[in-house]
N, C-alpha and C positions, 0 to 999 in steps of 0.2 A: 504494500500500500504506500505510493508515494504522496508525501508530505506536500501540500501545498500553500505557501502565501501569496494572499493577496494584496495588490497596493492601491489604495482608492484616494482620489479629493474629495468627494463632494456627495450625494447622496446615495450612494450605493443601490441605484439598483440590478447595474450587472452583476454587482457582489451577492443580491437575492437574487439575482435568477441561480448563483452557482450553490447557494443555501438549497436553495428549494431542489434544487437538480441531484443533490448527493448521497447516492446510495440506488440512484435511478439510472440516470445517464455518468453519471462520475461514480464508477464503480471500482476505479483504480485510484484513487487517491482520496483527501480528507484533506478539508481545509481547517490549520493548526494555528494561524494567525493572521492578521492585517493591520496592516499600515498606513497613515493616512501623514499628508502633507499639509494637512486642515486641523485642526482643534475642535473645530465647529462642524467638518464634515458627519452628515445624519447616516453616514454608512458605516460609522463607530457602532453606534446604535444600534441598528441592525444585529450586528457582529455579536454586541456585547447579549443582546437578545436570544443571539443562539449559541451563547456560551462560549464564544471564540475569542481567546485573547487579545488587546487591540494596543497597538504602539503610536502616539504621534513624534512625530520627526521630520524639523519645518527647516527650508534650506536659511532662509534666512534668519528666522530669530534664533534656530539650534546650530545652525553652520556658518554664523556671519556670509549669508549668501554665498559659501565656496561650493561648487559642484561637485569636487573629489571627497569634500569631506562628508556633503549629502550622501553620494555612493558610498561612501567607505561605511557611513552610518546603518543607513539602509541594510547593508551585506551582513556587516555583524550582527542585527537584528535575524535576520534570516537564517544564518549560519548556526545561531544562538537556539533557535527554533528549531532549527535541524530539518530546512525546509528543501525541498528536493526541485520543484519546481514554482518559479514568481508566474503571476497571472495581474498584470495592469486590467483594473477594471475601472477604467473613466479614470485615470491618476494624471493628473495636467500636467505633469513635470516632465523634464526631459534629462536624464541621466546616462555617465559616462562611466570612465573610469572600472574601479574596483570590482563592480556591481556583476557590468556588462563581463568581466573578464571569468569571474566566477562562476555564471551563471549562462556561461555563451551557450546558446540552443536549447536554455530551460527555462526562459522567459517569452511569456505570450503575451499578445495586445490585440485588442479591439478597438477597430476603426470606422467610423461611420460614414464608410463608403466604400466602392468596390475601389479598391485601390489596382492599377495607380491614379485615381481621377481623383481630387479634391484632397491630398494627403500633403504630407510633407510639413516641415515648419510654418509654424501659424494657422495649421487647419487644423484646429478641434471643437469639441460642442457645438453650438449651433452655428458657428462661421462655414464647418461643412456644407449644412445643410441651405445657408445663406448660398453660398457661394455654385451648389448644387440648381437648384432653384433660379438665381443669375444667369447661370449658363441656360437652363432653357432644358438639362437632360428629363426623358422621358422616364429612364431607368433610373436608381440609384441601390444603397444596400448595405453591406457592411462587410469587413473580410477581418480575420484571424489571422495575424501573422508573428513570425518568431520577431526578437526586437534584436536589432544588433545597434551599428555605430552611426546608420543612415535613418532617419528620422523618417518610419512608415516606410524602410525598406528592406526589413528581414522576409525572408521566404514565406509565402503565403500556403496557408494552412487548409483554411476554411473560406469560402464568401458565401451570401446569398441576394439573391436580388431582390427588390420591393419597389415595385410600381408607384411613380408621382404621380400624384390625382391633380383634375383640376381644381382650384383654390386652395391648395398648400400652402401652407404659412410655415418657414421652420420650424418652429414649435409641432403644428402638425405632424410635420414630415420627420422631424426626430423621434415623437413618439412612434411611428408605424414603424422604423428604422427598429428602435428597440424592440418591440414586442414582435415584430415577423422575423426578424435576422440578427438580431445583436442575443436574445436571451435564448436564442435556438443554436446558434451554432456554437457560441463561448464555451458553453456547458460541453460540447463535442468535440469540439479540438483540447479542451483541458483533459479528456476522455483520451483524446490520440495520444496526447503528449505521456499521460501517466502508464498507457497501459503498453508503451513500446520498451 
């Protein structure tokens, strides 16, 4: 049974969908902790609700905004927990160093779009779906991929597609994103990742 931690900002609900998925679809691993980059993120909550130990650890007020020292924090939090595989679920941050080196091809992330369209630096939360929307695409969706040193460019694991309707509002359009593709496939590729 591989060990799994979570890293989240903000209200976890990819972090419930993997709550609610384990023992069902995650039948290879157990989530043993989470970490948030928030004080205030409501995916502590969550966490703390279904019993799973919860760490915060902020780049800035805990690491004098240094990135390496965020990474280096992070890992020994991880390591501490004897966690086998990281799952970013909605975690804003973008992390180098220690992390990435220890954890190379055991770190997953969810992206709210079929990458490679609308990914990379500066696109996340609703800017996706802004920027989706702007463009005019008919499609959109979400993909599951490994995280490496390129920001939304580790090997892609998982996507699924979800239909723009007419009068999407991002808001809209993020939720369908979650609930048809973002809480369907996460839970499946943590699935892949645990049970190889």
């Amino acid at each position: 049974m591989k060990r799994i931690g979570v890293l989240i900002s903000g209200g976890g609900t990819n972090l419930q969908a993997l709550i609610d998925k384990q023992g069902t679809v995650i039948k290879s691993g157990k989530i043993v902790c989470v970490c948030s980059n928030s004080a205030s993120a409501y995916g502590l909550e969550r966490a703390k609700k279904s019993g799973i130990p919860t760490r915060v650890i902020r780049k800035n007020a805990d690491c004098g905004g240094d990135a390496e020292e965020f990474s280096r924090r992070i890992c020994e939090y991880m390591k501490e927990m004897q966690v086998d595989i990281i799952v970013l679920a909605g975690f804003m941050a973008i992390f180098s160093g220690e992390l990435l080196r220890e954890y190379s091809n055991r770190i997953i992330n969810i992206h709210p779009s079929l990458i490679p369209s609308f990914c990379g630096k500066g696109m996340y939360g609703l800017k996706v779906h802004e920027a989706a929307l702007g463009y005019g695409v008919k499609v959109t969706g979400a993909t599951v991929h490994l995280v490496n040193e390129v920001v939304d460019g580790g090997r892609i694991l998982l996507q699924k597609a979800v239909n723009v309707q007419d009068g999407d509002t991002p808001e809209t359009l993020q939720r369908r994103v979650m609930e048809e593709a973002e809480w369907i496939i996460l839970p499946q590729a943590v699935e892949m990742v645990c049970s190889q």
